[in-house]
N, C-alpha and C positions, 0 to 999 in steps of 0.2 A: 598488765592492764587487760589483755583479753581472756586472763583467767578471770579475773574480777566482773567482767562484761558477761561472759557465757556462765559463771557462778549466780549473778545476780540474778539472771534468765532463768537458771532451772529454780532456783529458793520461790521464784515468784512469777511461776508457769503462768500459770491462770491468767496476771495481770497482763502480761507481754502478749500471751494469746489474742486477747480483749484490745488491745491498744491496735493490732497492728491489726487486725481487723478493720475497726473503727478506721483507721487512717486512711487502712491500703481501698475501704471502701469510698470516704469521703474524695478522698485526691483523685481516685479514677475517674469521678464522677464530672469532678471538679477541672478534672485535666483538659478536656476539650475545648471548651471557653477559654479557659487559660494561655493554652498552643493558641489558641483563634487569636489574641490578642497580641503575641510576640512573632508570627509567625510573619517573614518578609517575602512580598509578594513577586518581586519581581529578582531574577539572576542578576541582573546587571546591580541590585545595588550592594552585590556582596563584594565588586571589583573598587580597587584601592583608588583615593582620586584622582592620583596621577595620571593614571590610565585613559590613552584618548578615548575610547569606547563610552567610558562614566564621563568625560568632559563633555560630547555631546548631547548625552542622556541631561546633564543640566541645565544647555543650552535649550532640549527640545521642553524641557519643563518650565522655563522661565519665559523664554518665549513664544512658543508655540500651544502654551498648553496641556502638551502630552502630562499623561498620569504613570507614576512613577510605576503604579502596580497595575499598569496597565496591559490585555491582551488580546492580540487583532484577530479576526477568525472575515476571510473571503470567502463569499457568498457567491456562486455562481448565477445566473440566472437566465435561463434559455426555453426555447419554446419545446412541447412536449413530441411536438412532430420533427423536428429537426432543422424545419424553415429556417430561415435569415429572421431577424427581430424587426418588427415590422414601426411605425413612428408611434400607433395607436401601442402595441407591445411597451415601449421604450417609456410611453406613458404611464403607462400602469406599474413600471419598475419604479420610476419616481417615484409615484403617490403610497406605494407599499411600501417604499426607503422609511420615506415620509412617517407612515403610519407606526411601522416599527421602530424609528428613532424614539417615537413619542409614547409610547406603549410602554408599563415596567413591566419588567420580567420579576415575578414571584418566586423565588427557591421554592422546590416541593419539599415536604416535610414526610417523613416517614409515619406511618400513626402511632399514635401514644410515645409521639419523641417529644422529652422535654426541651420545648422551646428555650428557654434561658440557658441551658446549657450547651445550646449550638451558634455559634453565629450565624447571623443572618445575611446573606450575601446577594440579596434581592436587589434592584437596580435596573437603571434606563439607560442601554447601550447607546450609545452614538453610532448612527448610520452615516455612509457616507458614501456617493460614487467614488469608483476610484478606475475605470477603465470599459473598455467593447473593446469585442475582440477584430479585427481588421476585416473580418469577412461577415461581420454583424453576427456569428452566428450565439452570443452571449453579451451579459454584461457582467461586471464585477463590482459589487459591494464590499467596503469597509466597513467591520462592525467592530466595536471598542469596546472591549467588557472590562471590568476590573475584578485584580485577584490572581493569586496565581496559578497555573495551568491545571497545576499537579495535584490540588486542593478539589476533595470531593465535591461538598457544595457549590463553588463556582462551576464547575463540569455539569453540576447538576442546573443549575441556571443555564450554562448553554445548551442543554438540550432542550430545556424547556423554548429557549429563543428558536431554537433549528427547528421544533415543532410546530412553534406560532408563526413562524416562518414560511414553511412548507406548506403550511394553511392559506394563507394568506395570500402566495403566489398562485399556488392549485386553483385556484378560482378562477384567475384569468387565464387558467389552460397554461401554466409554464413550471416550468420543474425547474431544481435549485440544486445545487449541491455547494459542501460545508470545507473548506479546509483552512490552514494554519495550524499553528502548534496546538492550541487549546479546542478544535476541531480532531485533528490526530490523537492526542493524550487522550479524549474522550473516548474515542473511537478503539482503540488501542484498551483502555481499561472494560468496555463493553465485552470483548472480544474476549479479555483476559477472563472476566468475572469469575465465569462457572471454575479453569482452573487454580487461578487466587483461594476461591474458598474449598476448592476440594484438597489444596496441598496444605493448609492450616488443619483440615481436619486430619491427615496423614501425617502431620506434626505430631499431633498431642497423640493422634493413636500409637505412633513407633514411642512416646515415650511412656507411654502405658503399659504395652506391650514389652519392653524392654524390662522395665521395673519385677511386671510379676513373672517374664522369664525369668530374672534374675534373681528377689528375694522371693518368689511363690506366695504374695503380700498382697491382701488388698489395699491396706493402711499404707503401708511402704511404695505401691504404682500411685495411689490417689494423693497422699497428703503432702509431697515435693512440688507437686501442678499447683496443689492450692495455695500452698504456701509461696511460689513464685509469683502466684499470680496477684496477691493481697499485696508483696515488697513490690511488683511489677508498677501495681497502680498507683502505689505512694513513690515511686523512685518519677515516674510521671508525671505524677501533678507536684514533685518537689524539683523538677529540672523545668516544668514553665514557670512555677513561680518563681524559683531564682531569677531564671531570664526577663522575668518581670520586675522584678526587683532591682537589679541589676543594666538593666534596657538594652539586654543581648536579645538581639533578631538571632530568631532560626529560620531553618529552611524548614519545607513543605514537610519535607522527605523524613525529618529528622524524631519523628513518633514512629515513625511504623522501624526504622531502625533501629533506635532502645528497643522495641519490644522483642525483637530478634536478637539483639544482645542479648538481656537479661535474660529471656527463657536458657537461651545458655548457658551462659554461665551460672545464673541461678542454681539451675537441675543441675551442674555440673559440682558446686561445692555442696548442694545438700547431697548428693549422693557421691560425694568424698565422707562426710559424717553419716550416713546409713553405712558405708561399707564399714567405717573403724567402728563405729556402733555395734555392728553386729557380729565382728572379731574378736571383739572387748567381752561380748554380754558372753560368747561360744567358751572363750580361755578362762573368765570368772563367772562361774553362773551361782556364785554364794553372793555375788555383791548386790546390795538392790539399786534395782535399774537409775534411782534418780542419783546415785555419788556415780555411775558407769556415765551416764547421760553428761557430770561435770567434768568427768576425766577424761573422756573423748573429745566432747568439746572444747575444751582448754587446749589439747594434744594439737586437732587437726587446726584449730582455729588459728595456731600461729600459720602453717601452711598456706591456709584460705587465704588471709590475711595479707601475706606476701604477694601469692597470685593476682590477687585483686589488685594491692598497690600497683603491680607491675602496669596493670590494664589502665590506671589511671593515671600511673609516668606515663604513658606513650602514648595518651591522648591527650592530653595535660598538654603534649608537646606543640600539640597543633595551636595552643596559642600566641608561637610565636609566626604562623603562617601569613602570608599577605592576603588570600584568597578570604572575605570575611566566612562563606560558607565553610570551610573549613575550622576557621578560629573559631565559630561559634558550636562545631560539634563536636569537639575537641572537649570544650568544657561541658558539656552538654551529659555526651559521656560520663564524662569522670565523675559529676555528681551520681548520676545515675547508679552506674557501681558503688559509688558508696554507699548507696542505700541500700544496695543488694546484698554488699558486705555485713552492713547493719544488722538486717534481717537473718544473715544466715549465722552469726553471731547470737543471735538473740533468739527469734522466732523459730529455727529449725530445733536449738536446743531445750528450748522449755516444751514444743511437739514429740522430743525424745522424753523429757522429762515424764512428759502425762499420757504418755502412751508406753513406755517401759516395753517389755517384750510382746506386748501385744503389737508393737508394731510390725512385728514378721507375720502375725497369724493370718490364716491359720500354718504355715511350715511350722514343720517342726526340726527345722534344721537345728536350731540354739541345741537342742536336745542332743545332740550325737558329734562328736568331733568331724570334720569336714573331711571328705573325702578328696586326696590328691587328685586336683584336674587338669586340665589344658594349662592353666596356670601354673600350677606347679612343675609341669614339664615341659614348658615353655623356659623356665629360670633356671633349669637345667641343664637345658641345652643351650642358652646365653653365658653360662659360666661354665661349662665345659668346654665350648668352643668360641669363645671370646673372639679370638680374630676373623674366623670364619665369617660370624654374624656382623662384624664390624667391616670387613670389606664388600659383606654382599645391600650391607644400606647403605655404604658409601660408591658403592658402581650406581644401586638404585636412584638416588637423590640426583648421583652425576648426569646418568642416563637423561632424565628428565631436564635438568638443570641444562645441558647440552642445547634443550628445543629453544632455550631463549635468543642463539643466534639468530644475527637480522631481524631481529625485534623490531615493530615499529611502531607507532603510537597512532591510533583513530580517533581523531575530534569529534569524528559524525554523531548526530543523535541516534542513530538506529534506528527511525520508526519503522513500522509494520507497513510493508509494499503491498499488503492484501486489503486493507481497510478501504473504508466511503471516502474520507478524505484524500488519502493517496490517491484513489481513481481520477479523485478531484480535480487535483493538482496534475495529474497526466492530462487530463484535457484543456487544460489552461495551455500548460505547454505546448499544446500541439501548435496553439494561435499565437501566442504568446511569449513572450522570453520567462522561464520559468521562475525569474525572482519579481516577479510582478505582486504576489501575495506578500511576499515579502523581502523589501527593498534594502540595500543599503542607499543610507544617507548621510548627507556631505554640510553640515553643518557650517556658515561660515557668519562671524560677527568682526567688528572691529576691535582693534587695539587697544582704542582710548575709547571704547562704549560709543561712538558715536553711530549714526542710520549707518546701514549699507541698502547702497543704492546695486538693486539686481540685474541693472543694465551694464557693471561692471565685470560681472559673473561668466561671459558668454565665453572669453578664453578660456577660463576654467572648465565651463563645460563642455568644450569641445576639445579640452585636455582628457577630460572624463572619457569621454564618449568614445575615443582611440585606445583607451585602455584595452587588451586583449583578455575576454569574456565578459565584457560589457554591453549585456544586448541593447540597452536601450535609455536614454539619461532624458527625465521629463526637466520640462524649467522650471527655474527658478522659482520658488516661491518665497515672497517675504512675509516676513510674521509683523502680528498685528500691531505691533509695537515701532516696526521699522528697524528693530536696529539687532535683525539676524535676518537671515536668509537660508531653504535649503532647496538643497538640490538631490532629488531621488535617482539612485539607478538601478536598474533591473537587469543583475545578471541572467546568463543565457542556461546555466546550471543549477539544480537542485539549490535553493537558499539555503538550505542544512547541508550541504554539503561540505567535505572540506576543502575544494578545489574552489568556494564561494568565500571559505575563510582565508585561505590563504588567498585570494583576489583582495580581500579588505581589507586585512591586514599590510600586503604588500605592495603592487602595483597600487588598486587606487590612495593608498596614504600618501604615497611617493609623490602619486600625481595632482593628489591634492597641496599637497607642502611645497611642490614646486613652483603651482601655475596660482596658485594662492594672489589676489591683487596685493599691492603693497600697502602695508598698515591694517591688513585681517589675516584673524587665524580660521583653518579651514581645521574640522573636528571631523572624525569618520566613526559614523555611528549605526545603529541595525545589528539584529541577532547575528548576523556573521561577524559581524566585527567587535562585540559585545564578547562571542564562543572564541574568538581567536584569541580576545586578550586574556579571557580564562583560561585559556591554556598555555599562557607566558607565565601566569601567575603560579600556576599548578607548577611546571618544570622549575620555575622559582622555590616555592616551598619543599619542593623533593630535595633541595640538596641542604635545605636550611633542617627540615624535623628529621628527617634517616638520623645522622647523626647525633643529636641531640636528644632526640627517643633510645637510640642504641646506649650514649653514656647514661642517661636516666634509669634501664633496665638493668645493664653494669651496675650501678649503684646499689640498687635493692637486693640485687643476688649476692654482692658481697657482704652486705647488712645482712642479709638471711643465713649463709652458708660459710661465713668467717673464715670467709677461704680464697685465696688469689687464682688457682688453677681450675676449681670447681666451675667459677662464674664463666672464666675465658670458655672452657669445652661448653657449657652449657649455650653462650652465645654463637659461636662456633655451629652450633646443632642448627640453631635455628636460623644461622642464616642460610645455611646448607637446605634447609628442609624453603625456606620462603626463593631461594633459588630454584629448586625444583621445583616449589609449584608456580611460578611464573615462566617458567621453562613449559610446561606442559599447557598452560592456557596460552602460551604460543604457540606451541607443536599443534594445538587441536582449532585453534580459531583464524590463526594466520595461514598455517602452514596447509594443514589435511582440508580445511572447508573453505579456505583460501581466499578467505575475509581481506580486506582491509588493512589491519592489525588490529591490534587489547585496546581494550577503554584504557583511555589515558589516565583516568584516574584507578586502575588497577594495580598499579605498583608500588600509589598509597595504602589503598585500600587494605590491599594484601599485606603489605611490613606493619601495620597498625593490628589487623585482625588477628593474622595466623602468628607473628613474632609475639602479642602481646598476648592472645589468649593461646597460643601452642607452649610459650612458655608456662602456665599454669600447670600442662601437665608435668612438663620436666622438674619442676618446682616440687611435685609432689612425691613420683620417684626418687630423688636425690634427696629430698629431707626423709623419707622412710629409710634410706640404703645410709644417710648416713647414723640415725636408728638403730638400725641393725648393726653397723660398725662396731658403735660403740659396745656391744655385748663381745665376751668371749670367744673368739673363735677366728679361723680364717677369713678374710674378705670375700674369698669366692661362695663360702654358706651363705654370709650377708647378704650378698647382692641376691641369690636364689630366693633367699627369704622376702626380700625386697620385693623382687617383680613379683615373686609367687601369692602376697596378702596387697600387693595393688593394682596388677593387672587388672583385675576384672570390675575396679572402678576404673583406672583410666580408660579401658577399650568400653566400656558402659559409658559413661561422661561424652565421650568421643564421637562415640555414634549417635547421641542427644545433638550434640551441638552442630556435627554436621547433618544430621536433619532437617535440624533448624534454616543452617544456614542452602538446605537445598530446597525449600521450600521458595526461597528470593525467585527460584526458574522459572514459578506462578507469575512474578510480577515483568510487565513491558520493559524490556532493553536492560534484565537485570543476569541474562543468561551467564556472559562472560564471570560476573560480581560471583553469582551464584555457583558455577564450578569451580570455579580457583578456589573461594572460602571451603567450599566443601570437601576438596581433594584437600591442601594445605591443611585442616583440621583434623582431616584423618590420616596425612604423613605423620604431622607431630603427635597423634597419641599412640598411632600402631607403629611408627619405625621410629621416630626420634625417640620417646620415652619408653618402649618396650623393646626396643633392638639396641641403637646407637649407643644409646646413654649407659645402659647397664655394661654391654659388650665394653667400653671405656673405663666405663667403674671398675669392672673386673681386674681389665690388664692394667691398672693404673693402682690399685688397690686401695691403703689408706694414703698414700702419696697425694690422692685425689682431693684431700682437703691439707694440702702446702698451704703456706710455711706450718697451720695448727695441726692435729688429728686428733679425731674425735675422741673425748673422756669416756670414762667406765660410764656403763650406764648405771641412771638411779636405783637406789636400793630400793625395792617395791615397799610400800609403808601397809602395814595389815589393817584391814577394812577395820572404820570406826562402826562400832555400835549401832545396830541395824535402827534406823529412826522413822522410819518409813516402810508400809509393806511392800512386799518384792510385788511387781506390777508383773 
């Protein structure tokens, strides 16, 4: 089948050219509107409903009002001198509440952005009092925006609000300041901006850079970018419209992720086919370029092929996760690659096809047999000292893999203690109990639906209010309906904090379930108790997808490599390699800078990223060596020959993709995400597939594909009748 797909590609260059053009143009275009339309705005509704956390969430939306994709931002508001807030002061807070409840805030528009293509996120906050500080020297506003945090345009609306804001009080002489989540994530992305886009343009230049150090190629650095980036924009707007189609909500986050994938992986399988390409064109340079262009492709494509599948088992997996944000990037994913896979089946080989040897020019390497390099005597010294190399990456992985003692997991968000909003928030606190911006809440309704009357409540809340880190529990209020009730409290620590989640999670649930009146359930609800049940759910799914990704990757390696021992060493490698880098992003984050501990979602992250795309390199060593097997000779030539014509795509590939993935370090609280991907990417292509793997190949020889061994290889068939000129 993939000869048949990469054949039909080069017969009908031109077409495949045109088409994915065409596409990868229309869907880019097309994809933002699309995302705009499936993308789900709020965290809490990707948690399962079980979950007390989503059971309040339903209660505050049926009764109370609240908006699902709703997000609050606290408004300080004080006098510029420092005064006490005077009654005439206190006035003007009202009437300016007032004025900007009633006022829409307008999204700005970039110039010459196609409106239709952007959602429009414009809208009229809800104002609201929500506090003074004890010593009058502020007040605090509640403002209700809709949308989620993380989403450009909404951030962009709230600055437009913090502006007309800031106006609006400056007049009567009083100054304001902004926090909450959606205050922070703004604030936090400002800050980021200038290095966001300076590490995107250090992306594309390392992979430019890389290209013509390595084929001395304008064609060959330029035309892998392009082409990823045509499959990039149709793999984009074919994973919202699925999700559309389908009515899979994504998360915020889940575009600028694909796009970090696929550059990856993308540049990582077309420059698997530039390297056989230009090995193939050096060893036959009587064949013309477009049957070299089908025999290559067909060759690596089954490779590609594998690799990819793998990437879409072990994302594929996350559909069995309870956390919805996961089950929807999971498949998200996996279309994704497949498109990529598409494209590099099709669109890279009919670009070999119509470009023939002009793709290296001007080198003139094709011209002259290669000269033994690094590579070659790197495969050298892998089969001549087989054990050597194999116990000094097996101390190396250990070493690191060592750092994962006393691991611990961080629920916290991470924001930036340097931002306006932080400062914010420090001065609330100083007056304040610091969860004051943001409350947990104590949800309570009856049994049989009937009123709850909140003169019933006051045990409760003086059960509440004993709780330890409970600065302060306001009353009761009932909703307009009569028949719910809630009760706010305002711990005394950071709301994002995890010493705030584990209050919500434990002591106040306990104390809510205990002192509960009899014939009502009491629900605990607010972003700490929302993040504490995402992170039950999370250690839930870790022990349901590991496994179930790991026999998925088993599966395809033994479908690839028709061999029972191969697969076993190969998983082996990589669980070794995703040990040690979770080992060392605890040595460097918990241990040396004495953090906290790892994002909790790190230990997914990392067995989905580095085991599924680290295995792609090993994937491709191991189908060369066994290649080389299959020809005459000793195993330990084999494997030499092996590392020595794939090295310098794997260590090229390698260094693409942890690029990529170091560029994440631009983006807010992605620091931890972004080292571990980028170490782990470059364990598995410099020591798992160019140490480990070969060093075992070696001493294991053809034993290495038990119970089979590899067949004679094919009798080479003599070039048909030149039909095409030599490009």
């Amino acid at each position: 089948m993939i000869r048949a797909l990469t054949g039909l590609a080069v017969r009908h260059a031109w077409k495949v050219i045109a088409v994915w053009a065409v596409l990868g143009m229309a869907l880019a275009g097309l994809s933002p509107l699309l995302f705009a339309r499936v993308t789900q705005s709020g965290t809490a509704d990707f948690l399962p409903a079980g979950y007390d956390s989503a059971a309040a969430l339903r209660i505050a939306e049926q009764h109370f009002g609240v908006r699902s994709d709703a997000t609050t931002v606290t408004v300080l508001v004080a006098r510029t001198d420092g005064a006490p807030l005077t009654d005439a002061d206190r006035q003007r807070i009202a009437a300016g509440a007032a004025e900007l409840g009633g006022r829409r805030v307008v999204m700005p528009r970039k110039k010459d952005e196609p409106a239709f293509l952007l959602p429009d996120r414009s809208q009229t906050p809800r104002v609201a009092a929500v506090a003074s500080a004890p010593d009058g020297s502020f007040e605090l506003l509640g403002v209700e925006l809709a949308g989620n945090a993380a989403e450009e345009g909404v951030q962009d609306v709230y600055r437009a609000f913090r502006d007309s804001a800031r106006a609006e009080f400056a007049e009567s002489g009083l100054r304001t300041g902004f926090t909450g989540g959606l205050a922070e994530a703004a604030d936090t992305a400002d800050a980021h901006r200038t290095a966001t886009t300076v590490g995107g343009i250090l992306v594309v230049a390392l992979i430019v850079l890389l290209n013509v150090l390595v084929f001395r190629s304008v064609l060959a650095a330029a035309l892998p970018l392009l082409a990823v980036t045509l499959i990039g924009g149709a793999a984009s707007g074919a994973v919202a419209g699925a999700a559309a189609l389908t009515g899979l909500d994504l998360d915020a986050s889940t575009p600028s992720l694909i796009s970090v994938v696929l550059l990856g992986i993308g540049i990582d399988y077309l420059l698997f086919l530039l390297f056989r390409f230009r090995e193939h064109l050096r060893a036959r340079p009587e064949q013309p370029a477009r049957q070299a262009a089908a025999e290559v492709s067909a060759r690596v494509g089954g490779a590609i092929a594998s690799a990819a599948l793998t990437i879409v088992a072990a994302f594929a997996t996350l559909g069995v996760a309870s956390f919805g944000q996961f089950r929807s990037l999971g498949p998200a994913i996996a279309v994704a690659v497949l498109v990529m896979l598409a494209g590099s089946l099709t669109l890279m080989p009919a670009l070999l096809a119509v470009c023939g040897r002009r793709m290296f020019w001007p080198s003139r390497a094709l011209r002259r047999p290669p000269r033994e390099g690094v590579a070659a005597r790197w495969g050298a010294l892998v089969t001549r000292r087989p054990a050597a190399v194999l116990a000094a990456s097996v101390v190396l992985l250990g070493a690191l893999a060592a750092g994962a003692a006393g691991i611990r997991m961080d629920y916290g968000l991470g924001g930036d203690s340097s931002t306006p909003s932080a400062a914010t928030a420090v001065e609330i606190a100083r007056a304040l109990p610091a969860g004051v911006s943001d409350p947990i809440s104590v949800y309570v309704t009856a049994k049989d639906g009937a009123a709850v009357d909140p003169g019933r409540l006051d045990g409760l809340a003086r059960a509440l209010a004993g709780v330890d880190g409970v600065g302060q529990v306001a009353p009761a209020v009932p909703s307009a309906d009569g028949r719910a009730a809630r009760i706010d409290l305002y711990p005394s620590a950071d709301p994002q904090s995890e010493r705030v989640r584990e209050l919500a999670a434990g002591p106040v649930r306990a104390a809510a379930a205990a002192h509960a009146p009899p014939g009502t359930l009491a629900r605990v609800g607010g972003s700490a108790a929302v993040f504490a049940d995402i992170s039950a759910a999370v250690d839930h799914d870790l022990a349901v997808v590991f496994p179930v990704a790991a026999a998925l990757i088993a599966l395809i390696l033994l479908l690839l490599l028709r061999s029972l021992l191969a697969p076993a060493v190969l998983l082996l490698a990589v669980g070794l390699g995703f040990a040690a880098t979770l080992g060392a992003a605890t040595l460097v984050f918990q241990h040396l800078l004495d953090g906290p501990g790892v994002a909790f979602t790190l230990p997914l992250v990392l067995f989905l990223f580095v085991v599924a795309l680290g295995t792609d390199y090993n994937i491709l060593i191991t189908d060369r060596i066994r290649e080389e097997m299959r020809r005459p000779g000793p195993p330990r030539a084999a494997v030499a020959r092996a590392v020595r014509h794939t090295a310098p795509a794997v260590a090229t590939a390698g260094l693409v993709l942890a690029g990529s993935f170091a560029s994440l370090a631009a983006s807010p609280g992605s620091e931890q995400i972004s080292f571990a991907l980028t170490l782990g990417i470059l364990l598995s292509a410099l020591v798992l597939s160019l140490a480990l793997v070969p060093a075992l190949a070696t001493l294991l020889g053809r034993t290495l594909w038990w119970p089979l061994r590899p067949g004679p290889a094919p009798v080479p068939v003599a070039p048909t009748p030149e039909r095409h000129p030599v490009s």
